[in-house]
C-alpha positions as CSV (number, residue, x, y, z in Angstrom):
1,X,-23.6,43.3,-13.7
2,X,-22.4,41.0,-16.6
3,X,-25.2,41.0,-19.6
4,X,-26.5,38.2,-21.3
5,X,-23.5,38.4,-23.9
6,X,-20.9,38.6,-21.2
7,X,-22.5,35.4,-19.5
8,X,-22.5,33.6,-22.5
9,X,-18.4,34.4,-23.9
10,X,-17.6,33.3,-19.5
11,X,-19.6,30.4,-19.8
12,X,-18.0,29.3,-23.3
13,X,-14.3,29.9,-22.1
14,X,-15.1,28.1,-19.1
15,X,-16.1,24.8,-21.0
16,X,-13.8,25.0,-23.1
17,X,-10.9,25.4,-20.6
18,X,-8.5,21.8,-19.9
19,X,-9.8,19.6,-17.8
20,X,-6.7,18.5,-15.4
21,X,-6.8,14.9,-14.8
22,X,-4.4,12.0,-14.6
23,X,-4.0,12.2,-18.3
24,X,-2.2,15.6,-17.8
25,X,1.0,14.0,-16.2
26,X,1.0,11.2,-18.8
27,X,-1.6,8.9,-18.2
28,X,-0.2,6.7,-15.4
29,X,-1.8,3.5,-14.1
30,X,0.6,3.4,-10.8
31,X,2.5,5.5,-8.2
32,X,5.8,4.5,-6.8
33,X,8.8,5.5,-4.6
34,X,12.0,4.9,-5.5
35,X,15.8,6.3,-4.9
36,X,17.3,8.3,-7.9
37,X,20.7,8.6,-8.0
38,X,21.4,10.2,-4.3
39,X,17.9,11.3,-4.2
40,X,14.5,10.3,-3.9
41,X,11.4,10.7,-5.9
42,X,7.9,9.6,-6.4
43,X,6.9,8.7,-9.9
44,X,4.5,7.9,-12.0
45,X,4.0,4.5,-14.0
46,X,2.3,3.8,-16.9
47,X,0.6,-0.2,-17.5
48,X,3.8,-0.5,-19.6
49,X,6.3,0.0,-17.0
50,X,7.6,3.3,-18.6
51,X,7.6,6.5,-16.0
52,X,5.1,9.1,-16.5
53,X,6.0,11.7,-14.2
54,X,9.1,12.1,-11.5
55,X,8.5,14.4,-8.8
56,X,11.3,14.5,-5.5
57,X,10.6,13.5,-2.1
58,X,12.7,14.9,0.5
59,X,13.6,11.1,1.9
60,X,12.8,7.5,1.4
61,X,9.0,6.9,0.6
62,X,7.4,3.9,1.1
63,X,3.9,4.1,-0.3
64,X,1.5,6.3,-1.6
65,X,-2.0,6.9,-2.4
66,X,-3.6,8.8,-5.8
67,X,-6.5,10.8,-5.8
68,X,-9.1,9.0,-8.0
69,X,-9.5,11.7,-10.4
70,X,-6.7,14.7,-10.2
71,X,-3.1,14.4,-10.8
72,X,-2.6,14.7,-6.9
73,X,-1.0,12.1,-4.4
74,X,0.0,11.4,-1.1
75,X,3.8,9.8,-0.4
76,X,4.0,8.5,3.1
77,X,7.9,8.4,4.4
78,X,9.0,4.7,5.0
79,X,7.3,3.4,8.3
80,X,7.2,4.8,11.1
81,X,7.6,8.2,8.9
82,X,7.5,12.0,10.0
83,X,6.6,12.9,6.6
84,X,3.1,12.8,4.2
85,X,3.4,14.9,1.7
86,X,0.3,16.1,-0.7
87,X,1.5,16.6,-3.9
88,X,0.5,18.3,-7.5
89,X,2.2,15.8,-9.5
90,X,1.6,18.1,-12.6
91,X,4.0,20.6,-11.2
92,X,5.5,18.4,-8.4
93,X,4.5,21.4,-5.8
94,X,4.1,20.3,-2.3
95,X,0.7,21.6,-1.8
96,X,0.4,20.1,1.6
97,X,2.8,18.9,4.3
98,X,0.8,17.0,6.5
99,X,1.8,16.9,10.5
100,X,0.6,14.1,12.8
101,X,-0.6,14.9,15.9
102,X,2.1,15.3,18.6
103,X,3.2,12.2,19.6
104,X,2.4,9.9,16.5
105,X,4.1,9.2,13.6
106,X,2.7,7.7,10.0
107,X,2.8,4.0,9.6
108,X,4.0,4.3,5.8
109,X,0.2,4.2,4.1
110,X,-2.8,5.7,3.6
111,X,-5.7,5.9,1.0
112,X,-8.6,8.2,-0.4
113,X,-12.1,7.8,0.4
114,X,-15.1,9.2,-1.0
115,X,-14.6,10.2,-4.0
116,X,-11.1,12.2,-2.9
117,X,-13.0,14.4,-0.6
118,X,-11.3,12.3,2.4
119,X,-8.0,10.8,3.4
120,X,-6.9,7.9,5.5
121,X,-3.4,7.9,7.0
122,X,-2.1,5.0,9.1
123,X,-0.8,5.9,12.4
124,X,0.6,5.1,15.8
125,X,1.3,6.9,19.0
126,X,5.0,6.9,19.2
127,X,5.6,6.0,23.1
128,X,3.0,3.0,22.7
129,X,2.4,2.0,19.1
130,X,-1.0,2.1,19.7
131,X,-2.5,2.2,15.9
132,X,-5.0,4.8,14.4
133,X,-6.5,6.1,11.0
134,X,-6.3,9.5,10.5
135,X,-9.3,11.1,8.9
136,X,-8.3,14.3,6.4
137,X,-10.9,16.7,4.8
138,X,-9.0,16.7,1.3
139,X,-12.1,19.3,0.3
140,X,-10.7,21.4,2.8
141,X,-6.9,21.9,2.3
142,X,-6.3,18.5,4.0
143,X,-7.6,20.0,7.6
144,X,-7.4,17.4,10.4
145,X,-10.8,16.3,11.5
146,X,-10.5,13.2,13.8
147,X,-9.0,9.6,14.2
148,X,-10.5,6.1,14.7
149,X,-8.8,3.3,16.9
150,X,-7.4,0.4,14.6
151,X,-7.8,-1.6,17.9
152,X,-3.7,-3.1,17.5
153,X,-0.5,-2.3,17.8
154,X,1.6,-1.0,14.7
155,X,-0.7,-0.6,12.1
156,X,0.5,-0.7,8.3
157,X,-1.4,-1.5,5.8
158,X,-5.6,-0.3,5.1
159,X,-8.0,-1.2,2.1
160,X,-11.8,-0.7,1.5
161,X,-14.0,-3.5,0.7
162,X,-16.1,-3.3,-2.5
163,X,-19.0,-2.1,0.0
164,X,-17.4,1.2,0.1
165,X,-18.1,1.4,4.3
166,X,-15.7,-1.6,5.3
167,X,-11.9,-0.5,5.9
168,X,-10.0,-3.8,6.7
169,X,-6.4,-2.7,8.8
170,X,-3.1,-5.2,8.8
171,X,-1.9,-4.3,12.8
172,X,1.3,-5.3,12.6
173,X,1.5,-6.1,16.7
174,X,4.9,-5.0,17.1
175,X,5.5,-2.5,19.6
176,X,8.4,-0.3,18.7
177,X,10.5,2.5,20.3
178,X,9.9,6.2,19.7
179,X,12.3,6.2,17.0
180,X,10.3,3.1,15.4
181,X,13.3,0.5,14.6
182,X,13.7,-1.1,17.8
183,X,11.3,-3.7,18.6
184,X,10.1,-4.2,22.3
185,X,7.4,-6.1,22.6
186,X,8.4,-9.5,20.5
187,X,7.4,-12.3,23.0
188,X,3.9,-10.8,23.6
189,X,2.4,-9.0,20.1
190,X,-0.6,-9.9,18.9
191,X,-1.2,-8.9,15.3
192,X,-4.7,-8.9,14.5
193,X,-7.1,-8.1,11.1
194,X,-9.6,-5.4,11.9
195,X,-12.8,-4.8,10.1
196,X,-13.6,-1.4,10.9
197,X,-16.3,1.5,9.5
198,X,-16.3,5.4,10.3
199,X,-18.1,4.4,13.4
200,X,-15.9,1.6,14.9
201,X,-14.9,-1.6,14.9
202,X,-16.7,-4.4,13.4
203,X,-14.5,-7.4,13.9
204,X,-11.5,-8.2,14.3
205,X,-9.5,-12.1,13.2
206,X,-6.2,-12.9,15.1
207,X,-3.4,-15.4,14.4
208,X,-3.1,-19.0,16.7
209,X,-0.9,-18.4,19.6
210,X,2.0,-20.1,17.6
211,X,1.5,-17.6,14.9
212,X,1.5,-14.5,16.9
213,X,4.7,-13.4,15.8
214,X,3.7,-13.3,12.4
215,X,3.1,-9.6,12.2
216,X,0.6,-8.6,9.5
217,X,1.9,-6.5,7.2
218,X,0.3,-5.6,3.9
219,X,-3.3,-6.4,2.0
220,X,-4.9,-6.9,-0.9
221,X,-8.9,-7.1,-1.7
222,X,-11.0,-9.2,-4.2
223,X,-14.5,-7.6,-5.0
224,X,-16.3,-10.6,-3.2
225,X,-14.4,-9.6,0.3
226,X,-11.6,-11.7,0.2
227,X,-8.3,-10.4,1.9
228,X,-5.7,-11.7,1.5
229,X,-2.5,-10.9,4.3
230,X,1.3,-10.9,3.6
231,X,2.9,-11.4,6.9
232,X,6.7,-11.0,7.9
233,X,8.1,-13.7,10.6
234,X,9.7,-11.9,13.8
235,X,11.3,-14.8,15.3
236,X,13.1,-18.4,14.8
237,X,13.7,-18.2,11.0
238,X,14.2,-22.4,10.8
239,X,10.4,-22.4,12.0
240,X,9.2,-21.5,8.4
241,X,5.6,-20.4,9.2
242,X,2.6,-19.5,6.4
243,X,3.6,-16.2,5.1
244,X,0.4,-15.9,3.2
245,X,-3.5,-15.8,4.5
246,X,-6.6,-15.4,3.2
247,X,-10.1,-14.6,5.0
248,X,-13.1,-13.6,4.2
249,X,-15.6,-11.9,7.2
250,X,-17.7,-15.0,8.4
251,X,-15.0,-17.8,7.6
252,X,-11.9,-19.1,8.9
253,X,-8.6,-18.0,8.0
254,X,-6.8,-19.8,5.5
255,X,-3.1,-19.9,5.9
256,X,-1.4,-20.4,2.7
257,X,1.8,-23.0,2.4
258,X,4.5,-23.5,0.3
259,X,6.8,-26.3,0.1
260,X,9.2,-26.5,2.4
261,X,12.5,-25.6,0.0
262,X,10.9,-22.2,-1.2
263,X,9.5,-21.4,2.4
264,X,13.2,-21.8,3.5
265,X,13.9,-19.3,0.1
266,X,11.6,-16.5,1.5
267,X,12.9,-16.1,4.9
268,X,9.9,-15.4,6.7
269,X,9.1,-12.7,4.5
270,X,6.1,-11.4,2.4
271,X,7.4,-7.6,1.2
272,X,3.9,-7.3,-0.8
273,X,0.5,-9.1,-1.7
274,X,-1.8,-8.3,-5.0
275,X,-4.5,-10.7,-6.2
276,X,-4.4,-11.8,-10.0
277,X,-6.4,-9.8,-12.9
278,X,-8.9,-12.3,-12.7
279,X,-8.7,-13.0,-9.0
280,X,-8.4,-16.7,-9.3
281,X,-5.1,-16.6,-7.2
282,X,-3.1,-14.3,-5.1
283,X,0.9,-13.6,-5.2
284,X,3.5,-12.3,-2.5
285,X,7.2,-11.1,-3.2
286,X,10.0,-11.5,-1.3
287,X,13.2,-9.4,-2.2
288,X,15.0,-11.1,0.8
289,X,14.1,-14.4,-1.3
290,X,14.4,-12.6,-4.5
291,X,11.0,-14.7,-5.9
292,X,7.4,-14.2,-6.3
293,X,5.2,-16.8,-4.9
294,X,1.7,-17.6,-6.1
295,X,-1.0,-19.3,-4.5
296,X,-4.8,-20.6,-5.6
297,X,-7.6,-18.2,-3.8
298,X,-8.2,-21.6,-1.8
299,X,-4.7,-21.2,-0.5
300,X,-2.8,-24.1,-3.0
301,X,1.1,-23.1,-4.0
302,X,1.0,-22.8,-7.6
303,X,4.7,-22.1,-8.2
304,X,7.7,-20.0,-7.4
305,X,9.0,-17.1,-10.0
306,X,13.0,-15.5,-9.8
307,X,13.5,-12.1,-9.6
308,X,16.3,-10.3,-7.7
309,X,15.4,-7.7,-5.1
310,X,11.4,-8.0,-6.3
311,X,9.0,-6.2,-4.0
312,X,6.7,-4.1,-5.5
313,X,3.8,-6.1,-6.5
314,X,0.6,-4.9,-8.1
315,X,-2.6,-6.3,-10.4
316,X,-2.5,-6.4,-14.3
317,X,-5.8,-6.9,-16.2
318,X,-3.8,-10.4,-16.9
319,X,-2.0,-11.3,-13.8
320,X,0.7,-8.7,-12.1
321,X,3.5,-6.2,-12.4
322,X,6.7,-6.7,-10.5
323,X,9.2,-3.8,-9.6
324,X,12.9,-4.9,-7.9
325,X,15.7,-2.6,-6.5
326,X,17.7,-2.8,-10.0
327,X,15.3,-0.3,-11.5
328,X,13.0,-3.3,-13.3
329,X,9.9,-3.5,-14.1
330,X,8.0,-6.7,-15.5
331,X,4.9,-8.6,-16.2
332,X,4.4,-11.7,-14.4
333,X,1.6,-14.1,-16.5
334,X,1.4,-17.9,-15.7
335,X,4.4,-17.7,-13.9
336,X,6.6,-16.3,-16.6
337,X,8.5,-12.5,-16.0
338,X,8.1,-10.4,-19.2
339,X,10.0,-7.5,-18.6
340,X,8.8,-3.9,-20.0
341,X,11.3,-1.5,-19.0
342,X,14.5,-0.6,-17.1
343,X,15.0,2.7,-15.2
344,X,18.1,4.4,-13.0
345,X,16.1,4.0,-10.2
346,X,16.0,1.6,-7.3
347,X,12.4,1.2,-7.1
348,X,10.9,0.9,-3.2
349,X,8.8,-1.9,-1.8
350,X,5.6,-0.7,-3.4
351,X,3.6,-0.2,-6.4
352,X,0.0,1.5,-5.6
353,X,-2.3,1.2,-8.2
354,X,-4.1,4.7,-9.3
């Protein structure tokens, strides 16, 4: 039995050990895929644009999600994936390789919950695309503990409101093939926003009929509830339909317009959505388009900003960060690009705030 001495030297050492956090792989602010040379990697970004850690993926990524408080992530494989890897981002060690259940595959994101202790993967049965979120004890080596219906086809995207029970879920609609790139089910999806908790769903907002092939793709959150929804167009591209919508649980959906000349310039495609510092408006990218639009959080076109390739798209304290396929990174405030930093990389569509 350890004396008093003995107890006292232990309990020193162990209060004085490191404490490994975020800080320990340089402080980042962001996690993001992107192809290195002929590989691929996930890295970490600082509120600078500079990279704070590289660690490699074993293919594409698309997204990923960061534990709140240890250096550990999640990269998801690009959509529908076969890979989510869990890793120590100190060492770049795969500590996990999670495996969906026979028959699904990932739907390219996911996000912690409760403090770390759980994790949400996006998810669809491969032979119907029928969509799910995967639960995962992350207190328990990432053990598999039980799904909830996201009541749509081809999930994507998931966020948590500000309540901290609300998950909101972009169903995409589109029913693919087993392999995921073929898409079947055009002239009848039915993408839909779903308001779900632990227990169920709670409501759920869909699209006009003329709309329904506007497949929701990706979200963003305000602290008051409002989401917005970046949609990609999956038919007629001379139709030129809202890209861009906003609701908030107990109103209508607002579907955001821009003039006709820089609809035309986006092709029908929103690549990702993030919400201002201050949340007074809301921005989508296009890399097809090559611009960032932004809109009021009423849904007004503000203006149109050039960048080639942009995708990735995430909140600064003043207005947003950008990322494009040329290994860019840059600040967008009122409208103007401010670039930070150029890597060798080809940076994916996202950037996922830590």
């Amino acid at each position: 039995m350890a004396n008093r001495r003995q107890f006292l030297t232990s309990l020193l050492a162990a209060s004085a050990a490191p404490t490994i956090s975020w800080a320990s792989v340089g402080n980042p602010s962001f996690i993001a895929a992107a192809k290195v040379g002929d590989d691929y990697a996930l890295c970490g970004i600082t509120d600078t644009g500079q990279i704070a850690f590289q660690v490699p993926l074993p293919a594409r990524g698309h997204a990923g999600a960061g534990h709140p408080t240890k250096p550990i992530a999640v990269a998801f494989a690009r959509r529908p994936g076969t890979f989510a890897l869990v890793i120590d981002c100190l060492t770049g060690a795969v500590m996990q390789d999670l495996t969906a259940p026979t028959g699904r595959s990932f739907s390219g994101h996911g996000m912690f919950l409760d403090d770390g202790n759980l994790l949400l993967t996006t998810e669809q049965i491969a032979e119907t695309s029928e969509g799910f979120l995967g639960l995962w004890d992350a207190s328990d080596n990432f053990k598999r503990i039980g799904a909830i219906p996201t009541h749509g086809l081809g999930p994507h995207d998931v966020k948590l409101l500000d309540d901290g029970a609300t998950l909101v879920v972009a169903n995409g609609g589109i029913h693919t093939d087993a392999f995921g790139r073929t898409k079947l089910n055009i002239e009848t999806m039915r993408p839909n926003l779903a308001y779900l908790s632990i227990d169920g769903l709670l409501d759920m907002v869909e699209l006009d009929p003329e709309l329904s092939k506007n497949s929701i793709r990706h979200l963003a959150v305000r602290p008051d509830g409002l989401v917005g929804f970046a949609m990609q167009w999956q038919a007629d591209p001379s139709f030129l339909p809202p890209i861009l919508g906003l609701h908030k649980r107990g109103s209508d959906v607002i579907l955001a317009e821009a003039p006709l000349n820089e609809a035309f310039a986006m092709q029908g495609y929103a690549g990702s959505i993030a919400f201002s510092g201050d949340g007074h408006e809301i921005a989508i990218s296009s890399p097809k388009g090559g611009r960032l639009h932004r809109f009021t959080d009423t849904g007004e076109f503000i203006g149109a900003t050039m960048q080639t390739d942009v995708c990735g798209l995430v909140t600064l304290p003043r207005g947003y960060m950008t990322s494009d396929g040329y290994g860019h990174i840059a600040a967008m405030e009122n409208g103007a690009l401010r670039h930070l930093a150029e890597h060798p990389v080809n940076w994916d569509n996202h950037i996922i705030a830590l």
